[in-house]
C-alpha positions as CSV (number, residue, x, y, z in Angstrom):
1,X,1.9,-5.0,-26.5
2,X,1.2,-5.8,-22.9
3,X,-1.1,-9.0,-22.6
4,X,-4.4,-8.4,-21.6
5,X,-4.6,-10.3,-18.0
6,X,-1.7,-11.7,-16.0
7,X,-1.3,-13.7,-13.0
8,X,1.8,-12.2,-11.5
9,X,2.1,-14.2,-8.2
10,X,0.1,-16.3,-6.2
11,X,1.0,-17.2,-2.6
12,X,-1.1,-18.8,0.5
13,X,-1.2,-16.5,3.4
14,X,-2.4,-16.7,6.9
15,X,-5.3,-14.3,5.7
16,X,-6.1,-16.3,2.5
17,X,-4.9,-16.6,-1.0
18,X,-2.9,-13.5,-2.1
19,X,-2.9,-12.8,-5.7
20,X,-1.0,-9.7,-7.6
21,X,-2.5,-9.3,-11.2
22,X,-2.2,-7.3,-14.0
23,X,-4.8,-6.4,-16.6
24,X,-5.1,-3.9,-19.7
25,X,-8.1,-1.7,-19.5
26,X,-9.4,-0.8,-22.9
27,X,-11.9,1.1,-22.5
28,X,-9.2,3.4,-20.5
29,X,-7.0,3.6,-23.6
30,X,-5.4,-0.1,-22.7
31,X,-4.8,1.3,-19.3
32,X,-2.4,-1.3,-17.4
33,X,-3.8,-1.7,-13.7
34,X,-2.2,-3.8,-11.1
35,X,-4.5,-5.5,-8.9
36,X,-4.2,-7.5,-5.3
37,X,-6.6,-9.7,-4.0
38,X,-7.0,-11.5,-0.8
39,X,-9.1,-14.6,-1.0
40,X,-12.3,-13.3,-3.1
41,X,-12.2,-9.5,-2.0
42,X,-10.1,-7.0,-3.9
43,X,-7.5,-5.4,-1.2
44,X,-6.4,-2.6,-3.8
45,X,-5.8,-1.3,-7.5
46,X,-3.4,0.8,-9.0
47,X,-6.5,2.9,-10.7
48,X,-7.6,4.4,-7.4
49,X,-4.7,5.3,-5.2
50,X,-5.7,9.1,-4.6
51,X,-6.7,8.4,-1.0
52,X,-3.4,6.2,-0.7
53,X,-0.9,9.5,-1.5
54,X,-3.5,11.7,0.8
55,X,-3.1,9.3,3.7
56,X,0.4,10.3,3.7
57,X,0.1,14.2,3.0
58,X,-3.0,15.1,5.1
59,X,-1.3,13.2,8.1
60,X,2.1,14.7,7.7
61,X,0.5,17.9,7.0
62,X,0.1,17.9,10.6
63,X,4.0,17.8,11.6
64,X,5.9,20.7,12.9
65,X,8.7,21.2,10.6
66,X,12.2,19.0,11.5
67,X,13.2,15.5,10.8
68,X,10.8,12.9,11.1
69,X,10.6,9.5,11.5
70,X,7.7,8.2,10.5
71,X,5.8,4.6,10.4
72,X,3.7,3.2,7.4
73,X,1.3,0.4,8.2
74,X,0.2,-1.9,5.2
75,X,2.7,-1.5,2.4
76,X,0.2,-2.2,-0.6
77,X,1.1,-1.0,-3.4
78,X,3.3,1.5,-2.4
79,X,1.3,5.1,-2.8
80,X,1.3,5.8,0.7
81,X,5.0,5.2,1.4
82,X,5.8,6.7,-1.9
83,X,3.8,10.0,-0.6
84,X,5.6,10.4,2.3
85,X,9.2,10.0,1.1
86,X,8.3,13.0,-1.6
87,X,8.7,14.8,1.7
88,X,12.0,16.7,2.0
89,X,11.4,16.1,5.9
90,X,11.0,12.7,5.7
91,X,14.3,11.4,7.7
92,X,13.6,7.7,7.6
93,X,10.5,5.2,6.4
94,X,9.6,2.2,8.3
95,X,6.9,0.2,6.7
96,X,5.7,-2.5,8.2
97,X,3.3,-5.7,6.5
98,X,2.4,-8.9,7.3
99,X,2.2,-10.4,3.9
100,X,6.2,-11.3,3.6
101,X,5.0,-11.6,-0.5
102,X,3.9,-8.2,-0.7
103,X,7.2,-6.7,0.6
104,X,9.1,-9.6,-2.3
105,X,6.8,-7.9,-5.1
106,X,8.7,-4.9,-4.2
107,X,11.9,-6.3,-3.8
108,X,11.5,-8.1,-6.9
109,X,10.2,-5.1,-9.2
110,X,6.8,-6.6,-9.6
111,X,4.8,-3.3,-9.4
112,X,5.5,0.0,-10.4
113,X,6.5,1.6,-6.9
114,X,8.7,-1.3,-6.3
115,X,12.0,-0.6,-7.2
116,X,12.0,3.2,-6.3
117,X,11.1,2.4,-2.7
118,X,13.4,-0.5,-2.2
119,X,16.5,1.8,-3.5
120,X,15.5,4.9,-1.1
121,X,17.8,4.5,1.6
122,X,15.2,6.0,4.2
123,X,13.0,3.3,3.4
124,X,12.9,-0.3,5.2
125,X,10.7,-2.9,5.2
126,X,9.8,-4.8,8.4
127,X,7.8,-7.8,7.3
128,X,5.5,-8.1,10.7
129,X,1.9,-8.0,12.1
130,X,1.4,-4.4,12.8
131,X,-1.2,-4.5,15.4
132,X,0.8,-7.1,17.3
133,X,4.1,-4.3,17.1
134,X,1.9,-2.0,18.1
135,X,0.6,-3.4,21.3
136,X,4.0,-4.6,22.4
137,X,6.6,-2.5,24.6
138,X,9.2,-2.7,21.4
139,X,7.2,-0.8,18.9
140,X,7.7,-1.1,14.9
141,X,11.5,-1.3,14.2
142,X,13.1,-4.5,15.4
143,X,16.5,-3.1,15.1
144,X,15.5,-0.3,18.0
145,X,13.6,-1.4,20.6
146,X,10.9,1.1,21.9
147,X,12.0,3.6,19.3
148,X,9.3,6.5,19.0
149,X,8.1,8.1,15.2
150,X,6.8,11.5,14.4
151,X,3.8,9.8,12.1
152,X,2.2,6.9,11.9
153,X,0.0,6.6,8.8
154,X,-2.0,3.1,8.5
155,X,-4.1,1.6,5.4
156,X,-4.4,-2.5,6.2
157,X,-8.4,-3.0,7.2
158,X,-11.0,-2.0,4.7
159,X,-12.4,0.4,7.7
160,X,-12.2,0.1,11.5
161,X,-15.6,-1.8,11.7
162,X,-14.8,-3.6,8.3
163,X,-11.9,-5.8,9.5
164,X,-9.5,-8.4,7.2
165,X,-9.0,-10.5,10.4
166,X,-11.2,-10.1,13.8
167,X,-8.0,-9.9,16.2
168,X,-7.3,-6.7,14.8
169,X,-10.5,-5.5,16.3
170,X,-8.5,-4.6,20.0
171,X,-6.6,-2.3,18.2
172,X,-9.9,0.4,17.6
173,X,-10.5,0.3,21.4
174,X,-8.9,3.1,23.3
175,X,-6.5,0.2,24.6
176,X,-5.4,0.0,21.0
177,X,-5.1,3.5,20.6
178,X,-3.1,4.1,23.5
179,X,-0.7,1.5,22.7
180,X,-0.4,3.3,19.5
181,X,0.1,6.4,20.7
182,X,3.0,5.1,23.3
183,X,5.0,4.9,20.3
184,X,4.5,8.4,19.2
185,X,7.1,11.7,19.5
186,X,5.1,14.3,22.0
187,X,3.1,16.3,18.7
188,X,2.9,12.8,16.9
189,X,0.4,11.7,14.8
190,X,-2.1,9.4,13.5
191,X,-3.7,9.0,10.5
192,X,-5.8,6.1,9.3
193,X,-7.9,5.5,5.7
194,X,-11.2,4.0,5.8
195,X,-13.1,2.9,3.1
196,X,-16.2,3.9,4.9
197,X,-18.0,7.0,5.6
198,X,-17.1,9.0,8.3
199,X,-18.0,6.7,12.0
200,X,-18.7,9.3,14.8
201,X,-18.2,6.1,17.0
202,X,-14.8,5.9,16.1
203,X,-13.6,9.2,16.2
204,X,-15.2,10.1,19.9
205,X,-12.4,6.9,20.8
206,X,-10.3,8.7,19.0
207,X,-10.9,12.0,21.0
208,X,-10.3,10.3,24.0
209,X,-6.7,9.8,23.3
210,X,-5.5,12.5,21.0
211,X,-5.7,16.1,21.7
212,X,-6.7,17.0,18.3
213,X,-9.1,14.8,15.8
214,X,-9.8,16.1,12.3
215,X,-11.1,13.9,9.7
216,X,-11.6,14.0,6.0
217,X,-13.5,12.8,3.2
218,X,-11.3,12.3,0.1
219,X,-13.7,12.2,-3.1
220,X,-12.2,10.5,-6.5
221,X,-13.0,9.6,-9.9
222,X,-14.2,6.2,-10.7
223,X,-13.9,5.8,-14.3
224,X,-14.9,2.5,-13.9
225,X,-18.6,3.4,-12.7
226,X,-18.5,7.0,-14.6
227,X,-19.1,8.7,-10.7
228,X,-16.9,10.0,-8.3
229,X,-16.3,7.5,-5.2
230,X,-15.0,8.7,-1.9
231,X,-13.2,7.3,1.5
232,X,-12.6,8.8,4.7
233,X,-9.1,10.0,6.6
234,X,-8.8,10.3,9.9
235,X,-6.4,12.7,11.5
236,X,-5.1,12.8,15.0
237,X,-2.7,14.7,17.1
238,X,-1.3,14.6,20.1
């Protein structure tokens, strides 16, 4: 039998102490979740990933069929990315993360998604700061500078108001958003999850840059409260 809690790593960041974890829940059937925290807030779970997988399928959704090449920003635990390569159209994967111990976890096999991902050979890891890639002329793959992607799906702040570090904060300016979108095939898109309700701030910036803006609110079950929870997917196109 599993043991009930487990430290699995531990590693000081530049954004605080990053923990992975592992704990049976028993009054989900001994459930095993893995858990990451950063500092004292909880960055994600392996309970509630249904907003993770429809990051990557509402934003790809949007794609006119062919081969893309598409960008994943925030690795996690590995729904998003996972999501998008169980696309048949999905040529190649770049994910990028700043947290050099996240993309190890996978590496290593420390959580579930782990080893799957690193074995697809149209998945890489890039361990870098993706708003800093973003704003710069060379874009997100180091080994092709200025290389453009069909998709870009991000899931790194908790929501674009709700930031893990304040320099990120450029990024949800229509500066940022252009940068973003230099990087992007003509048809391209965007897609970002939030954890909050739906900002009408936000997507008028959005509206501004993109030539289409559609965004959704993805409702789940919280077994953990007995209620359904919900975040928020924005959806843009050029």
């Amino acid at each position: 039998m599993s043991k009930a809690f487990e430290e699995i790593d531990f590693q000081k960041t530049p954004l605080g102490d990053l923990t992975l974890r592992r704990r049976l829940i028993l009054s989900l059937d001994n459930l095993d979740v893995f858990e990451v925290k950063l500092g004292e807030a909880f960055l994600m779970s392996s309970l509630f990933h249904e907003v993770e997988v429809a990051l990557a399928k509402l934003g790809l959704a949007k794609l006119q069929p062919g081969h893309w090449d598409i960008v994943v920003g925030g690795l996690g635990l590995g729904y998003t990315a996972a999501a998008a390569l169980e696309h048949p159209s999905v040529a190649s994967l770049v994910v990028v993360d700043a947290l050099e111990a996240v993309i190890g976890w996978h590496q290593r096999g420390l959580v579930p998604l782990g080893a799957a991902l690193s074995a697809d050979p149209r998945c890489r890891f890039v361990h870098g700061d993706f708003f800093a890639l973003a704003q710069s002329a060379a874009g997100f793959d180091p080994e092709t500078c200025g290389r453009r992607f069909h998709a870009v799906l991000l899931d790194i702040d908790h929501s674009p108001k709700n930031l893990l570090h304040p320099r990120h904060g450029l990024f949800y300016t229509i500066e940022g958003l252009r940068w973003l979108a230099g990087h992007l095939m003509p048809g391209g898109v965007f897609a970002l999850w939030s954890d909050d309700a739906p900002d009408d701030d936000f997507l008028a910036l959005l509206s501004q840059v993109f030539a289409e803006v559609n965004v959704e609110v993805v409702r789940f079950c919280n077994p953990l409260l007995e209620r359904d929870s919900a975040s928020t997917v924005y959806v843009a196109s050029l």
